[in-house]
N, C-alpha and C positions, 0 to 999 in steps of 0.2 A: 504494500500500500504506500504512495508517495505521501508527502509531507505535505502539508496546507501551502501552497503559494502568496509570496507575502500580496499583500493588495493592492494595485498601484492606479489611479487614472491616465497614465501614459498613454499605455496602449488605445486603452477605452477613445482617451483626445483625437490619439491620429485615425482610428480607424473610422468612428461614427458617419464623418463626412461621407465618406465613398460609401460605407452602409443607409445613411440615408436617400441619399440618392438613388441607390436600388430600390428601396423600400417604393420611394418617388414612381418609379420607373413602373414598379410594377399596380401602382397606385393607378396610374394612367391608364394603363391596360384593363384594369378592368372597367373604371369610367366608361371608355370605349367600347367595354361589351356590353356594361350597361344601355348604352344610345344604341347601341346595333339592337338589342333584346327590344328598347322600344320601339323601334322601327317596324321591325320581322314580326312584332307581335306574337303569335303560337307557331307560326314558322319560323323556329329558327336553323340556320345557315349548317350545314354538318361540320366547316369547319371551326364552327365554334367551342366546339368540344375539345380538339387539341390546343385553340388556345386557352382555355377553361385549364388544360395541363400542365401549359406553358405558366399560366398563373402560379397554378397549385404547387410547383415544383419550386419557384422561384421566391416565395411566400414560407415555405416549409424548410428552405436554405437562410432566409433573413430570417426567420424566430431563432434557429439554432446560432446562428451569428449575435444575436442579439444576447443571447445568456452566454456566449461566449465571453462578452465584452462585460457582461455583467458580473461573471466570474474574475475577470480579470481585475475588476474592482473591491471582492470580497462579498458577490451576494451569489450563492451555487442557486440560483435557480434551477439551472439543467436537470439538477439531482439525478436520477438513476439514466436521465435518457445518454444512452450513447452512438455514433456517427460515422459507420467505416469509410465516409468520405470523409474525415475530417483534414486532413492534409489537404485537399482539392478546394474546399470550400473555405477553408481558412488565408492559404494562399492566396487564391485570387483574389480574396479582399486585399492583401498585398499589392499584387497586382494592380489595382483598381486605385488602391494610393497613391503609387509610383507614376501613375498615367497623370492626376489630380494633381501632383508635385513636379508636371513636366519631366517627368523621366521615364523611365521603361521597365520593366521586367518582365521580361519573357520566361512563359511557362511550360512546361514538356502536354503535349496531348496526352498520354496514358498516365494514370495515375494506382499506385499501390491504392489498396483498400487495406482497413483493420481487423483483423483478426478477433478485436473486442477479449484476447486470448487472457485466462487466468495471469495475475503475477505482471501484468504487463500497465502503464501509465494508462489512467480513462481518456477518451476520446478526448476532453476538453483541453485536462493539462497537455497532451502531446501538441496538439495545436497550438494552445496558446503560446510555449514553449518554444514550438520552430516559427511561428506567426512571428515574437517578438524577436530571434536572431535574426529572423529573414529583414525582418523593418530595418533594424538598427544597424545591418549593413549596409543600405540601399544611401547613396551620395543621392539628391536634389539634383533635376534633369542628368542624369546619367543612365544608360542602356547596362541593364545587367540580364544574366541569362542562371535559370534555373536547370538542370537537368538531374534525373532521376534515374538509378541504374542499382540491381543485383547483384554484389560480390559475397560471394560464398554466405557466413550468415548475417551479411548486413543487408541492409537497404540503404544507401547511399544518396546523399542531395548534396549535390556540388552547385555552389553558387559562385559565379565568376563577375566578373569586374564588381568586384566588393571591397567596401571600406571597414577592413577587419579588422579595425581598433578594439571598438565594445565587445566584440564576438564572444572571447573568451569568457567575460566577467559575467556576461548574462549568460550563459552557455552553464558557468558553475553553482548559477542559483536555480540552477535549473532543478525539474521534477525526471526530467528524460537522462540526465547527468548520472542522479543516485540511481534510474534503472538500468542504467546501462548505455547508452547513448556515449558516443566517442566522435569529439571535434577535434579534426585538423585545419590549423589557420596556416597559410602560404602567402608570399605577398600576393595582394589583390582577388584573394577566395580562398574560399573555406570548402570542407566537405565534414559534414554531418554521416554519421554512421548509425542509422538507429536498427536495434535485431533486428532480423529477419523473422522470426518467431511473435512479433507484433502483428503480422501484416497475412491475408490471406494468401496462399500459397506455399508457407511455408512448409521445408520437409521434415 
């Protein structure tokens, strides 16, 4: 079982923006099926169903983000729910900063899923955890690249053009640190090692 994370509004500051905006985004959407539903009246359009999906999916990403951020403050909302996307869903809100901050980070298309495996960090701290090494390497308008890759039993997240000053210090207060997670910092990027016994597929 990891350790209570101490509580910090940091994280919570930078991310909210580009969470709000989503939230925005998906706010729209539905308004918009709203005016469609009044229109169509009892016919409605088939393919309003998939975006009805498109809502639900993107609604069901920003609550879990949201106690994300809530947890990163010291209120566990989430309590038992856990998230085998959470590296995918967590990131891209990285992502989604780094764009807002005039800079880039690029993300790998496939993404490990969690294991959810006994003995291993909950969904939330592992996220919040690589959420806040990935932030606080990220330089203002500068192009960094994520990629994800399987060496023997880790899972590997190598971020390049990064400023890996903080890395290590937030890296040792880490929840992923005491379970076993292993940072290499090199000049201008780092590589995260978290088990492979975290993540589905493992052997």
């Amino acid at each position: 079982m990891s350790e209570e994370r101490e509580p910090t509004n940091e994280v919570a500051a930078a991310m909210l923006p580009p969470l709000l905006h989503r939230i925005q985004n998906t706010t729209q959407l539905l308004l918009a099926l709203r005016s469609l539903i009044g229109r169509a009246g009892a016919g409605l359009p088939e393919e309003l169903g998939q975006s009805l999906a498109e809502a639900s999916r993107a609604a069901d990403e920003q609550g879990w983000l949201i106690g994300l951020l809530a947890r990163s403050m010291g209120s566990d909302v989430l309590l038992a729910r856990e998230e085998r996307d959470a590296l995918r869903i967590s990131l891209r809100l990285v992502s989604d900063w780094a764009r807002q901050s005039r800079g880039q980070l690029e993300l790998p298309k496939d993404w490990p899923r969690l294991a959810l495996a006994a003995g291993a960090p909950r969904s939330a701290e592992l996220a919040l955890d690589t959420l806040e090494l990935v932030w606080r390497s990220l330089a203002p308008e500068q192009v960094s690249r994520l990629s994800i890759t399987r060496s023997g039993t880790f899972v590997q997240l190598v971020l390049e053009a990064a400023a890996c000053e903080q890395a290590p210090g937030v890296f040792a207060k880490s929840s992923i640190a005491r379970a076993g997670a292993r940072l290499e910092c090199r000049t201008g990027s780092w590589t995260l090692s978290l088990p492979a016994a975290w993540f589905e597929g493992a052997a």
